[in-house]
N, C-alpha and C positions, 0 to 999 in steps of 0.2 A: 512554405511560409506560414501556411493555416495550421499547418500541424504542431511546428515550434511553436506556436503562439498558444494553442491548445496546451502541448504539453508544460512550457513556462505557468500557463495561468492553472492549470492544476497543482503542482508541483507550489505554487503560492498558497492556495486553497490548503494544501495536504500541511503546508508547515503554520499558517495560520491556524489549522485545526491543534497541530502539536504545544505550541506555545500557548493557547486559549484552553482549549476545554481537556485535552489530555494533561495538561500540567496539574487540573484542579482537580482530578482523579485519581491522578497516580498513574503507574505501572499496572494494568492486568489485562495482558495480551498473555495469551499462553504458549505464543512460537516466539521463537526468533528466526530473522528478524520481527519486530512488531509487528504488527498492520498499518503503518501508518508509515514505514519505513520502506516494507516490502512495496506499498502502493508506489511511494516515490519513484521508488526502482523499477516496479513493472512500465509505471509510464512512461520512465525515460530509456528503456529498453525496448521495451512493443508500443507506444507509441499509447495514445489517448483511448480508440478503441479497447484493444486485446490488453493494453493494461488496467483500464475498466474492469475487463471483466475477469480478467484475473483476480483484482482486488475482490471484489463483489462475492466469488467464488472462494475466496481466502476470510471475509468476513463472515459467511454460512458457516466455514467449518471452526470458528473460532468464539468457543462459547467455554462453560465452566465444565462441561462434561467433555473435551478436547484433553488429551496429555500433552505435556509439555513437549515441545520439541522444535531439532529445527526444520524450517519450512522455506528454503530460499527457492526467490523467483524462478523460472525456469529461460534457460538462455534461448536467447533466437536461434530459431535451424536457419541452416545457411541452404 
């Protein structure tokens, strides 16, 4: 129950941030998916923790000296 509610109120957070401040920016993410996409996805995947820091670990490496490319989330082990 805490978790879903964690993960819904990030996932608000993450599309707030897209429609707000990354519209008035533009495009420059240098993966695809974005960071801002990929985050959605980590946290509805691995959950509020492990896609924390997934994201976190995705925004370090995601700077102007990065080559383009793609970077998708990695799948949960079973």
């Amino acid at each position: 129950m805490l978790r879903n509610f964690l993960i819904n109120l990030l996932c608000v957070i993450i599309k707030c941030y897209k429609l707000g401040l990354s519209s008035l920016y533009g495009p420059r993410c240098r993966f695809l998916p974005t960071c801002s996409d990929y985050a959605e996805e980590a946290v509805k995947i691995h959950g509020p923790l492990r896609g924390i820091a997934l994201t976190m670990s995705r925004l370090i490496r995601c700077n102007v000296l990065a080559k383009q490319r793609v970077d998708p989330v990695p799948r949960k082990k079973t």
